[in-house]
C-alpha positions as CSV (number, residue, x, y, z in Angstrom):
1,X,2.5,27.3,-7.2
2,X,4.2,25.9,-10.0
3,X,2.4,24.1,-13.0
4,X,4.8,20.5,-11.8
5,X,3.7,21.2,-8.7
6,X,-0.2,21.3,-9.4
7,X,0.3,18.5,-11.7
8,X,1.9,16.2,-8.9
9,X,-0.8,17.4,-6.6
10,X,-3.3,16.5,-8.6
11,X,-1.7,13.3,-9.5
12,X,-1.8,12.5,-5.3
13,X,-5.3,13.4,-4.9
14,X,-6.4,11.3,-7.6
15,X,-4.3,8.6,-6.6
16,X,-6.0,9.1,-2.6
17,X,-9.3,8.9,-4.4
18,X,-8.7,5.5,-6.2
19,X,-7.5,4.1,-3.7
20,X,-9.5,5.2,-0.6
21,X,-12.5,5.5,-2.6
22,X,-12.8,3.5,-6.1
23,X,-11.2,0.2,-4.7
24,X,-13.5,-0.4,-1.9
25,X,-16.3,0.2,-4.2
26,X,-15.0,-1.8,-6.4
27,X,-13.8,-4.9,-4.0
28,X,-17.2,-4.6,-2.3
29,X,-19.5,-4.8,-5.5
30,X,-16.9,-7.5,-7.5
31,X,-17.3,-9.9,-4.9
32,X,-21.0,-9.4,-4.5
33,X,-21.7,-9.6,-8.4
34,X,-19.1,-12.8,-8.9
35,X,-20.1,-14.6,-6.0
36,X,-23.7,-14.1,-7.4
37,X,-22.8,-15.3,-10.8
38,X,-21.2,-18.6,-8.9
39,X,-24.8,-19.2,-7.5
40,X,-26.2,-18.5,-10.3
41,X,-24.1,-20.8,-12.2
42,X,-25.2,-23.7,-9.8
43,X,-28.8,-22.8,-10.4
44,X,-29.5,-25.8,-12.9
45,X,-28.3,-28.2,-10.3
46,X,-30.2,-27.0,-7.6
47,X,-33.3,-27.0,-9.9
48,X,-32.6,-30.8,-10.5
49,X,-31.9,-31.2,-7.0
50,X,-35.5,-29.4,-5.5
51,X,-38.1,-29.9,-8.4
52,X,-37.0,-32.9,-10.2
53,X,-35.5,-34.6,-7.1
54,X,-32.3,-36.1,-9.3
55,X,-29.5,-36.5,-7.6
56,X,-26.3,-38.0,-9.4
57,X,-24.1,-40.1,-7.9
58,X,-20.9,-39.0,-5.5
59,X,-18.8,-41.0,-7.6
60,X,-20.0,-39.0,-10.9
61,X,-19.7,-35.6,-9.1
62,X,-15.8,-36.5,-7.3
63,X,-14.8,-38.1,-11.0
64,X,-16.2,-35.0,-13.2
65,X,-14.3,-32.4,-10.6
66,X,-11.4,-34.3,-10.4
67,X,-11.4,-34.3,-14.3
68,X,-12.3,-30.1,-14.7
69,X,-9.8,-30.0,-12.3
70,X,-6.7,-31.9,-13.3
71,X,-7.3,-30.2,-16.6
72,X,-8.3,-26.4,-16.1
73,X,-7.1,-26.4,-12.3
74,X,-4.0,-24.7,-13.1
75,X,-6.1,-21.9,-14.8
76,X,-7.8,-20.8,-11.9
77,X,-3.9,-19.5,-10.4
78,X,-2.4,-19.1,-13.3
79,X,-5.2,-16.4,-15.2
80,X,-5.8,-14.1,-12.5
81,X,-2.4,-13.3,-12.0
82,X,-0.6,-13.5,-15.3
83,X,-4.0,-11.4,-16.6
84,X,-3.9,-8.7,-13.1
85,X,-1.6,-6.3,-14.4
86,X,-3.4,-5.3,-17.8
87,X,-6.6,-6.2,-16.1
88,X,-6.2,-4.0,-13.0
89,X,-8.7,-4.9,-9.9
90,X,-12.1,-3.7,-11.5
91,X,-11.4,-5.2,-15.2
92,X,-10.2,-8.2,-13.4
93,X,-13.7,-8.9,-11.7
94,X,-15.2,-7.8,-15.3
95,X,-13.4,-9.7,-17.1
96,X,-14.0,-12.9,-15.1
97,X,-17.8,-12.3,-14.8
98,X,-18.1,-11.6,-18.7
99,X,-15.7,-14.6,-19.9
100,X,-14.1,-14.3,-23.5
101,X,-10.9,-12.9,-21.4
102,X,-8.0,-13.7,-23.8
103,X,-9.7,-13.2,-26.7
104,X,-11.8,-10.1,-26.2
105,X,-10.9,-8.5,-22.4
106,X,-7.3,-8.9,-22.1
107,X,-6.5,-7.6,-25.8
108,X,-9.2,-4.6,-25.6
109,X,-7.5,-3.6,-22.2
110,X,-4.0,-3.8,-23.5
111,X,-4.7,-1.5,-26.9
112,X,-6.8,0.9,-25.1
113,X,-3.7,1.0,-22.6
114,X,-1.3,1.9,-25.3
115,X,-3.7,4.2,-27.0
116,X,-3.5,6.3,-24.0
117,X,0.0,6.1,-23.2
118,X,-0.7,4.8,-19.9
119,X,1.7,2.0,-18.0
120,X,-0.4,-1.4,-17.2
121,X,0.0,-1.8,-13.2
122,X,-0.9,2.1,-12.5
123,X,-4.0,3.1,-10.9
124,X,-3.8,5.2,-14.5
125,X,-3.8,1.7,-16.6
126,X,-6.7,0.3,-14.5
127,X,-9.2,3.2,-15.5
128,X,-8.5,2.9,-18.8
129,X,-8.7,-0.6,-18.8
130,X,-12.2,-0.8,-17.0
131,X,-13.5,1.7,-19.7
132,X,-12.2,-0.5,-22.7
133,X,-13.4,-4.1,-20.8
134,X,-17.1,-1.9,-20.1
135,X,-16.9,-1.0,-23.9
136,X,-15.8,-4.4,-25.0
137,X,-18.8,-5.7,-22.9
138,X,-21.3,-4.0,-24.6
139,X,-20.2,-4.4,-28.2
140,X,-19.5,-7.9,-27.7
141,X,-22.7,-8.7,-26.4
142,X,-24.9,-6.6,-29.1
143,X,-22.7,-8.6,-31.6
144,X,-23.0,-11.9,-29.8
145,X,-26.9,-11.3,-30.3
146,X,-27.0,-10.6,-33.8
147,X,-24.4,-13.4,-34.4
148,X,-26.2,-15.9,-33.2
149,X,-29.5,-15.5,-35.6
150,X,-27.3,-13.8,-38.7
151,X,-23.2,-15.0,-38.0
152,X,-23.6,-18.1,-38.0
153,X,-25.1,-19.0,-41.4
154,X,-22.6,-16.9,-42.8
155,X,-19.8,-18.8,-41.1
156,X,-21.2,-21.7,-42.8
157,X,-21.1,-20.7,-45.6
158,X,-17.4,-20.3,-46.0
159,X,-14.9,-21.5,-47.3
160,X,-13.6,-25.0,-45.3
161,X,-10.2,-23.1,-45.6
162,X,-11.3,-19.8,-43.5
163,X,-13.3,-21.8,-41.3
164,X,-10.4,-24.0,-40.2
165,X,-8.2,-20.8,-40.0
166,X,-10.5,-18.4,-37.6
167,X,-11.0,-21.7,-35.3
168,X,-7.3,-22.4,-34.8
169,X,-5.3,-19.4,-35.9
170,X,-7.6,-16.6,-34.3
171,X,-6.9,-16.8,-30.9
172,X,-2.9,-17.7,-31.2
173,X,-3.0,-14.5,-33.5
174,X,-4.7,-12.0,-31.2
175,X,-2.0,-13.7,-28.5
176,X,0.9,-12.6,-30.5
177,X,-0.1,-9.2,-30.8
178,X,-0.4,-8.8,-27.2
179,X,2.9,-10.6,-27.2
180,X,4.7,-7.9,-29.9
181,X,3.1,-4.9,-28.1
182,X,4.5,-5.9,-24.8
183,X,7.9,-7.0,-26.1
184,X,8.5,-3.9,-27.5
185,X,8.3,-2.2,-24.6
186,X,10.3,-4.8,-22.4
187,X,12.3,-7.2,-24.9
188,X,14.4,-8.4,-22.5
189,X,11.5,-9.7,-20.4
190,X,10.0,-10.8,-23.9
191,X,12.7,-12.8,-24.6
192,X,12.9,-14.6,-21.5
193,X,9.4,-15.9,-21.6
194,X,9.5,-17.0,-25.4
195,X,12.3,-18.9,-25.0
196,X,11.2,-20.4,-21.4
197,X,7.7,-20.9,-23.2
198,X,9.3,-22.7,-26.3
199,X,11.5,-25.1,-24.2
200,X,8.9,-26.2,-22.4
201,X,6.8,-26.9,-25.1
202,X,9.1,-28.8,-26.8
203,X,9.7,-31.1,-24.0
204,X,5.7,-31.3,-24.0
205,X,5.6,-32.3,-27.5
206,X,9.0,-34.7,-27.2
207,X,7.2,-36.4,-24.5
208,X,9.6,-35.8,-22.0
209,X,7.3,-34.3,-19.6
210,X,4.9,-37.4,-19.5
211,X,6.5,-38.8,-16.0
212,X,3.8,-36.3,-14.9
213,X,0.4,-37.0,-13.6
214,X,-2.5,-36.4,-16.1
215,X,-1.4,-34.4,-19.4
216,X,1.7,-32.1,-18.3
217,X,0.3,-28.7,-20.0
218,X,0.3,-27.6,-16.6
219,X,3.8,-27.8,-16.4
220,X,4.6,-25.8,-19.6
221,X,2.6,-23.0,-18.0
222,X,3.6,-23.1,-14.6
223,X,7.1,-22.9,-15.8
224,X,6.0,-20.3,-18.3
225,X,4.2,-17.8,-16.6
226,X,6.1,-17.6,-12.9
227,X,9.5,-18.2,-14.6
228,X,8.9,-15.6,-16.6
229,X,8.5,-13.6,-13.3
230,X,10.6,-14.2,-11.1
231,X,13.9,-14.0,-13.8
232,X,11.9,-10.7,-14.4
233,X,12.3,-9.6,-10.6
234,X,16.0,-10.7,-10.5
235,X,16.4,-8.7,-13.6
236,X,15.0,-5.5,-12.2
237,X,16.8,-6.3,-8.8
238,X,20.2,-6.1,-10.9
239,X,19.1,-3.0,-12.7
240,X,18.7,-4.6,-16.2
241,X,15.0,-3.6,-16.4
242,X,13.4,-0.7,-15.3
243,X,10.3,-0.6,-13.5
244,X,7.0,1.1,-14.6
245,X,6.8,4.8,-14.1
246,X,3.8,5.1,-11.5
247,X,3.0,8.6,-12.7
């Protein structure tokens, strides 16, 4: 047997083995562990509920929803599927139990993806990116605990200047890298989601977009995001892009 051929062979089995074997695993104990964290999350509530018999009123609970709703609904679609192909299935359930996703998950996955000159989408990309998002985990919470007794004094204690820069510029920055390491590899693709992005935006900020119910962000990312997509499929369907290489 040739060395291609062991190599391709090798490639298959492993393949058969994340898919027949790691996925399940995965799917099974994701769901488990997030829909733990939900009930978790509505712990407080329930406490209220049981012990301290306070119960607010329907009005208050439909008007809050309906608030979180009309303003972060369109991030409940819009994340896990813009974020799935860096992510991969076990980084995605990570990275939605731990939070911090575009500002800590998403870019760790990405640079550990490039680092080992794997293609985001392959069962390849999702290995490494579950290793960088476990890593990133870890660190972020050992750092989270010593920030919060010795970070935070220190943050204070800057300048107004830096202060005003990590809380607005951090974020957008880390975005843009992601942005520049992805565009290099697919500019055409890049450019099509800048310029949809920045069109939409500046109807946003013009104010034509206001016609809409509640404040129209929604719009600029809908537009954004699955534009971006689907004139990336029709590109790849006319042979202007190449697709990733699953090997």
């Amino acid at each position: 047997m040739s060395e291609q051929s062991a190599a391709a062979d090798g490639s298959d089995a492993g393949s058969d083995v994340y898919q027949d074997s790691f996925i399940p695993y995965i799917n099974t104990w994701g769901r488990r562990t997030n829909l733990l964290a939900v009930l978790l999350s509505l712990g407080p509530a329930v406490v209220l509920l049981t012990v301290f018999d306070i119960v607010p009123p329907s009005q208050a609970v439909i008007g809050a929803f309906v608030s979180v709703a009309a303003t972060f609904g369109i991030f409940w679609v819009v994340e896990p599927i813009s974020y799935y192909p860096v992510l991969g299935i076990p980084g995605t359930y990570m990275a939605f139990l731990s939070g911090n996703i575009s500002n800590l998950r998403l870019p760790c996955a990405a640079a550990a993806q490039e680092s080992a000159d794997v293609q985001t989408g392959t069962p390849q990309g999702s290995i490494i990116s579950t290793i960088a998002i476990g890593a990133s985990i870890v660190v972020n919470t050992t750092l989270l605990g010593v920030g919060a007794f010795a970070l935070v004094s220190a943050f204070q204690a800057m300048p107004e200047l830096w202060q005003n820069a990590l809380e607005s510029y951090l974020v957008p920055a880390v975005f843009g890298a992601i942005f520049a390491q992805f565009g290099r590899d697919y500019p055409k693709v890049a450019a099509v989601g800048f310029v949809l992005a920045l069109a939409m935006t500046l109807l946003l900020e013009q104010g034509l977009l206001n016609f809409l119910p509640g404040y129209p962000l929604y719009v600029v990312i809908i537009v954004s995001v699955f534009g971006t997509i689907l004139i990336a499929r029709w590109m790849w369907e006319q042979g202007m892009i190449e697709a990733p290489d699953d090997s």
